[in-house]
C-alpha positions as CSV (number, residue, x, y, z in Angstrom):
1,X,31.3,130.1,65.0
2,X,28.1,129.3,62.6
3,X,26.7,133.4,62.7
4,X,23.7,134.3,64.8
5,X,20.4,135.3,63.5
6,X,19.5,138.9,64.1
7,X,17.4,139.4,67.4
8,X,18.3,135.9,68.3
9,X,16.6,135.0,71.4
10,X,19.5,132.7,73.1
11,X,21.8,136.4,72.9
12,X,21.2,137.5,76.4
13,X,22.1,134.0,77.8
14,X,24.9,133.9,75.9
15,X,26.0,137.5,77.3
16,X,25.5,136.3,80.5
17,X,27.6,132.8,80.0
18,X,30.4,134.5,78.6
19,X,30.5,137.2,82.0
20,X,30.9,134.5,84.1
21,X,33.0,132.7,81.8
22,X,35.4,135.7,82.1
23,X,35.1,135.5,85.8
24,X,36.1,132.5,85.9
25,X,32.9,130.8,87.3
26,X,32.9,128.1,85.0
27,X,30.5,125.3,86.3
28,X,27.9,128.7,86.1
29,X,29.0,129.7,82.8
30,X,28.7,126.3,81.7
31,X,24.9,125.7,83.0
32,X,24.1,128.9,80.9
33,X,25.8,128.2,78.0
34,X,23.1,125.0,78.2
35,X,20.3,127.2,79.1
36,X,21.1,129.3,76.1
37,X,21.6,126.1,73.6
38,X,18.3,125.1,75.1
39,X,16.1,127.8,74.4
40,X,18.4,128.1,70.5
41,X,16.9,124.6,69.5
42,X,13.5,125.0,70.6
43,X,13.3,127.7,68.4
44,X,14.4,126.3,65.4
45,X,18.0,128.5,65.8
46,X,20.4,125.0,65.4
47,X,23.6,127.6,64.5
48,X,22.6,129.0,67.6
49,X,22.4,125.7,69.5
50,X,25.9,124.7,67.8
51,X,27.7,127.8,69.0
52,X,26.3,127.5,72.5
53,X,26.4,124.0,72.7
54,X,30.3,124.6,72.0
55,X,31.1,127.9,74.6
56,X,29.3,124.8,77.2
57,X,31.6,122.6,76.0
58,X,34.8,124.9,76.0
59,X,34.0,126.1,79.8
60,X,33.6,122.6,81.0
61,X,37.1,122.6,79.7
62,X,38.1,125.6,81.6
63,X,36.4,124.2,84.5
64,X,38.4,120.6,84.7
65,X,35.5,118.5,84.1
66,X,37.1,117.3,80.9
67,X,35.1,113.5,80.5
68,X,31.7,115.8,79.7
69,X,33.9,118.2,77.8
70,X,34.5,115.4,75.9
71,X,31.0,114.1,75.0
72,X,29.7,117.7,74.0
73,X,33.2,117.9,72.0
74,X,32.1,114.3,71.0
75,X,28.5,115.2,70.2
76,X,29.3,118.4,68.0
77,X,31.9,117.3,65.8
78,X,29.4,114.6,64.6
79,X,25.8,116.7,64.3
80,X,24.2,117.4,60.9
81,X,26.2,121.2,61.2
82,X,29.7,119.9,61.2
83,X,29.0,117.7,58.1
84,X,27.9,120.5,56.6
85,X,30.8,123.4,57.3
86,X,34.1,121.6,58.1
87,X,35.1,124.4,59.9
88,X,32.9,123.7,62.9
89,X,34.2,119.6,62.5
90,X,37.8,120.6,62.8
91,X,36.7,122.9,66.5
92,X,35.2,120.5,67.6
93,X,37.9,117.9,67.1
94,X,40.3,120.0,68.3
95,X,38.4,120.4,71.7
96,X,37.7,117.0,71.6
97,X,41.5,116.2,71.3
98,X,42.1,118.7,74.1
99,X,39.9,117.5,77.0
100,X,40.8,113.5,76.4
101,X,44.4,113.9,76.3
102,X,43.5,116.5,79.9
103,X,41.8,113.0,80.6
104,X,44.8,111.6,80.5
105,X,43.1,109.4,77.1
106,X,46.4,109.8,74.6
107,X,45.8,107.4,72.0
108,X,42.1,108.6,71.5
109,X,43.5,112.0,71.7
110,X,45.9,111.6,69.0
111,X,43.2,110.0,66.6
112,X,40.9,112.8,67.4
113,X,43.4,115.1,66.5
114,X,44.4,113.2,63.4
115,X,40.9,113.6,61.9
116,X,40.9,117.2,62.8
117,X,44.0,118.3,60.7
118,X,42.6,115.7,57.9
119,X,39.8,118.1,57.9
120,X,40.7,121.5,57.7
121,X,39.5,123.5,54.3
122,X,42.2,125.3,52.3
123,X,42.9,128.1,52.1
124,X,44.7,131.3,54.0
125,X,41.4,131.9,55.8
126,X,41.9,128.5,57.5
127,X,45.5,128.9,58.7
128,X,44.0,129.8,62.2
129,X,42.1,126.9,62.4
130,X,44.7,124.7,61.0
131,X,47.3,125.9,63.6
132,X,45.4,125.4,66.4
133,X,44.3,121.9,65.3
134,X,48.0,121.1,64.7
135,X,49.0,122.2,68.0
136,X,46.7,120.2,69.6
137,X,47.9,117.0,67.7
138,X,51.5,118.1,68.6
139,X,50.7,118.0,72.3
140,X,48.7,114.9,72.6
141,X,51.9,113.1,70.5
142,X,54.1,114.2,73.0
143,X,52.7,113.5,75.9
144,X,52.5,109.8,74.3
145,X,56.3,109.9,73.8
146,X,55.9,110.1,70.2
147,X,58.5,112.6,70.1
148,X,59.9,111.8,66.4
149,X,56.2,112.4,64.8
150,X,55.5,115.3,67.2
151,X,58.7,116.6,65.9
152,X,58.2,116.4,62.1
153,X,54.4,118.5,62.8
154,X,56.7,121.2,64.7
155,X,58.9,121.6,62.0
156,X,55.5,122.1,59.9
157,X,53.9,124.2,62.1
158,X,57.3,126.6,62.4
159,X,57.4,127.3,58.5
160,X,53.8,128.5,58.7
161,X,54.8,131.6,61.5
162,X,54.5,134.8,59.1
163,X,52.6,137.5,59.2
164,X,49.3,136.3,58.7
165,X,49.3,134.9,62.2
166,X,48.3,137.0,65.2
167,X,51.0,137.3,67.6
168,X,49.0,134.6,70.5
169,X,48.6,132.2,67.8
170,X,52.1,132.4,66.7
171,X,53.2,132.3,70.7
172,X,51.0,129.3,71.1
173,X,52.4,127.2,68.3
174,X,56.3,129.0,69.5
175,X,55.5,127.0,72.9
176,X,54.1,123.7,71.7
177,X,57.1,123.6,69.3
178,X,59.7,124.5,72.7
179,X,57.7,121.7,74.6
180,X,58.8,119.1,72.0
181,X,62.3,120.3,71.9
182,X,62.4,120.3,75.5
183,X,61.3,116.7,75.7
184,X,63.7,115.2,73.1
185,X,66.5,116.6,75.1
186,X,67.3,119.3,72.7
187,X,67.2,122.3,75.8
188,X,68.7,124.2,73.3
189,X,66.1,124.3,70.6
190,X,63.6,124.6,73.8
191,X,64.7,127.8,75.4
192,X,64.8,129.3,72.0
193,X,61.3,128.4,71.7
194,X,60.3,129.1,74.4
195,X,62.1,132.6,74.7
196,X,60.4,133.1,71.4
197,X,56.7,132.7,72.5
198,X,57.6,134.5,75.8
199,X,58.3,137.8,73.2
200,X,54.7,137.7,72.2
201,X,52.8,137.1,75.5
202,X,52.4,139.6,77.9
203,X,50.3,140.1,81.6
204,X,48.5,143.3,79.7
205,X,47.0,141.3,77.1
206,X,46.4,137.7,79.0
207,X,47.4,137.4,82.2
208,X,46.2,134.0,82.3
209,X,47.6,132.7,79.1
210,X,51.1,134.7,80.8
211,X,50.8,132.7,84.0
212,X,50.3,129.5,82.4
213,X,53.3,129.5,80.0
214,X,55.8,130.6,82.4
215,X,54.3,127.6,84.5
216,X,54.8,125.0,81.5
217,X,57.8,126.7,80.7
218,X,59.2,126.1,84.1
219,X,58.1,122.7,84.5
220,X,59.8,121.7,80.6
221,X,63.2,123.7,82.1
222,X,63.0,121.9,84.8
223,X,62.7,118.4,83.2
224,X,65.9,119.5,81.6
225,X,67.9,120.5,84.6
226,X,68.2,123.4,83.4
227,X,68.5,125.2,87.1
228,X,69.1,128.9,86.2
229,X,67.9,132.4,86.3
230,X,65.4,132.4,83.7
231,X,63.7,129.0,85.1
232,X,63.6,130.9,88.5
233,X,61.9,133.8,86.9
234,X,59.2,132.0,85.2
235,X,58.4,129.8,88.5
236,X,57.8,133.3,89.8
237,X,56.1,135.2,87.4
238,X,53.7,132.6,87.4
239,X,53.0,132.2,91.6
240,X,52.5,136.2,91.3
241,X,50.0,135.8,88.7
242,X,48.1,133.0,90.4
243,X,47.9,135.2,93.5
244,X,46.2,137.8,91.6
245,X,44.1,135.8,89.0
246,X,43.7,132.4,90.8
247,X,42.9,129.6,88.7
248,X,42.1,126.0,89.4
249,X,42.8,123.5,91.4
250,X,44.5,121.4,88.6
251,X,46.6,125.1,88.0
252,X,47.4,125.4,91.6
253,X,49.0,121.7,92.0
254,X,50.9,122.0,88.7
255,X,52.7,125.0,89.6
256,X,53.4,123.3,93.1
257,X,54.9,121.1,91.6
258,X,56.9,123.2,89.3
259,X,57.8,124.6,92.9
260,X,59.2,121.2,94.3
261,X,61.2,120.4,91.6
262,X,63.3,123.4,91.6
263,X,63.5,122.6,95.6
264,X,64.7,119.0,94.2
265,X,67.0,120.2,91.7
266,X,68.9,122.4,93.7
267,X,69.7,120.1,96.5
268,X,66.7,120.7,99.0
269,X,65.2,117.2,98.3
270,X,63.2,117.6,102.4
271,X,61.4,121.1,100.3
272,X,60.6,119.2,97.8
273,X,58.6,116.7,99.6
274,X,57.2,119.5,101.8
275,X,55.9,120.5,98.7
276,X,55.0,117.8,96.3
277,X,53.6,115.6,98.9
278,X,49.9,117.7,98.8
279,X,50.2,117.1,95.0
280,X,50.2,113.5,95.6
281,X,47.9,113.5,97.7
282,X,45.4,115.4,95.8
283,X,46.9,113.1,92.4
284,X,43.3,112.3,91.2
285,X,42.1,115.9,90.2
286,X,45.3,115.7,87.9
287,X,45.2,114.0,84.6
288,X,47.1,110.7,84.5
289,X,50.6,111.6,83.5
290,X,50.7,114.4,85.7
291,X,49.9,112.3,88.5
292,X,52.2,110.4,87.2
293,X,54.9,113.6,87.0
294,X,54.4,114.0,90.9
295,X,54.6,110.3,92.1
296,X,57.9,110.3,90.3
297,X,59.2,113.6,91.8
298,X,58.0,112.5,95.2
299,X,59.9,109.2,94.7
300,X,63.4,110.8,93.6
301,X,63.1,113.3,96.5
302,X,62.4,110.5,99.2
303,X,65.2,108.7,97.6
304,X,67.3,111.4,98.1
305,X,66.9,111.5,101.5
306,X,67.1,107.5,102.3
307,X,63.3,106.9,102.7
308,X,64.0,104.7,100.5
309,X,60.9,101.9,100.9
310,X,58.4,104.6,100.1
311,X,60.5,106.1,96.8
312,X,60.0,102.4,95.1
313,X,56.1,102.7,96.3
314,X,55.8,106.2,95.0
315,X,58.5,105.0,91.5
316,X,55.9,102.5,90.9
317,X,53.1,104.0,91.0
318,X,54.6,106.7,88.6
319,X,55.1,103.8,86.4
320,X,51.3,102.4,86.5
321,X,50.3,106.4,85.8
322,X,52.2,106.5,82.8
323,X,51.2,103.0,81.8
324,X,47.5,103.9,82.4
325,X,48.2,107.7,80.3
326,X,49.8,105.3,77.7
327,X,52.9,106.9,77.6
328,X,55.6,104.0,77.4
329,X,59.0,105.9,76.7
330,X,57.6,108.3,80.1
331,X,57.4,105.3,81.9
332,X,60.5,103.4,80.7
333,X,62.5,106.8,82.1
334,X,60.7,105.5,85.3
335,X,61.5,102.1,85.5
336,X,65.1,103.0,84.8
337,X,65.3,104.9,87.7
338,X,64.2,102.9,89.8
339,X,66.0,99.8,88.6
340,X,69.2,102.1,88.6
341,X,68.9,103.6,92.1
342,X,67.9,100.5,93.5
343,X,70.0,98.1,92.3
344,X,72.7,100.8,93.4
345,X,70.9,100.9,97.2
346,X,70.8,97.3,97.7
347,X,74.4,96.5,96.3
């Protein structure tokens, strides 16, 4: 953040922005955030107008709208400021990388992320910066399926942990790095991960930072079969902290999900539909590969249970998702299914 001038008059705007931002109103938070960049530029304050310009952009984030997160991401990382301190061009990158791959916009995620990492300054006073830029690049790759690339930045990322890093940063990067095991079928390197970040996180500090890794964490177990104790216990941790904190609609269908896939794995396929089937229906409030996520979940649990004319429908459109997310090796995993369970149904 570009420092504020003394008696700055956009301060008590920005007070109030941040309040609701903590309360999770986030479409209100937003609007002030705007009011308060407003009244920063017409008084000449443009560090002022950056940094609120940027809490606007970051709470459209929070709030799901991630296609105007975008633009203000878009509009920031390219203003007179962030040629100026490349520490403001690299935050707004990184949110920029953020809210398209949320949209579900991989490739233009990756570049975005690219640029950011290209520009972070030197220097111990940047490692902060630098990790969260990284991470971002590291989860846009591997939602793509670049797996190999996302790999070789985790293994980067992992020799940087010391002490310099705060303990969320470190459990940040600790999880990112246990996603990308997780998805190159390394459960082994995952879990340790994973079990790593889950060290540093705690309901005291963030509940909502808690809630949502034991929520990811579930859903990368899960992708890995792994059916067990500690996959249970993060499914739950994380329904008990959304019935005390909330979140959003986006939060609530992910963790259904998470839900129905456990009900899948463990042989109650008609749960699992019970379940997943509002996710599908409520598919366009997700980003594309998470649509994509349910359709296919939907589809194995309706094959399971013979319906098998709607699994193809749901297989394929789990296909198109992916496609459309431009994630090929997610959707090849699709199209093998279905070609394999079909072929094996109509034989």
């Amino acid at each position: 953040m570009v420092p504020a001038e003394v008696g700055s008059p956009y301060i008590l705007a920005e007070f109030d922005a941040r309040r609701h931002r903590e309360n999770r109103d986030y479409v209100r938070a937003a609007s002030l955030a705007a009011e308060a960049a407003e009244t920063a530029r017409t008084h000449g304050d443009w560090a002022g107008w950056w940094n609120m310009t940027f809490l606007r952009g970051e709470c459209l984030l929070e709030g799901n709208n991630y296609p105007e997160s975008a633009h203000v991401a878009s509009l920031l990382s390219e203003h007179a400021l962030a040629t100026r301190h490349p520490q403001l061009r690299v935050r707004a990158l990184t949110l920029l990388t953020i809210a398209l791959q949320a949209s579900g916009k991989l490739d233009e995620a990756i570049s975005a992320a690219r640029t950011a990492t290209a520009a972070v300054p030197e220097g111990e006073d940047s490692i902060d910066l630098w990790v969260h830029a990284h991470r971002a690049l590291i989860g846009a790759c591997a939602e793509s399926g670049r797996l190999d690339e996302a790999w070789q930045e985790c293994l980067i990322l992992a020799g940087l942990m010391n002490d310099i890093v705060d303990d969320q940063t470190a459990g940040k990067a600790y999880w990112v790095i246990g996603n990308v095991a997780f998805l190159r079928n390394d459960p082994g390197n995952g879990q340790k991960y994973h079990d790593m970040a889950a060290e540093l996180f705690s309901p005291g500090k963030d509940l909502d930072l808690w809630a949502k890794f034991n929520k990811a964490s579930a859903a990368m177990r899960l992708r890995s079969e792994i059916v067990d104790e500690s996959t249970l216990r993060c499914i739950e941790r994380a329904e008990l902290a959304a019935e005390v904190v909330g979140g959003s609609t986006e939060d609530a269908l992910l963790l259904a999900m998470a839900r129905a896939h456990w009900c899948y794995l463990t042989g109650d396929s008609l749960g699992a539909i019970a379940v997943v089937e509002p996710v599908y229906r409520n598919a366009h409030a997700l980003a594309a590969q998470n649509a994509a996520e349910a359709c296919f979940l939907l589809g194995q649990s309706l094959h399971a249970v013979g319906d098998h004319d709607k699994s193809r429908l749901r297989l394929q459109e789990s296909a198109d998702y992916f496609r459309q997310a431009g994630a090929p090796d997610r959707e090849a995993r699709v199209l093998k299914f279905l070609q394999e369970k079909f072929d094996l149904a109509e034989s």
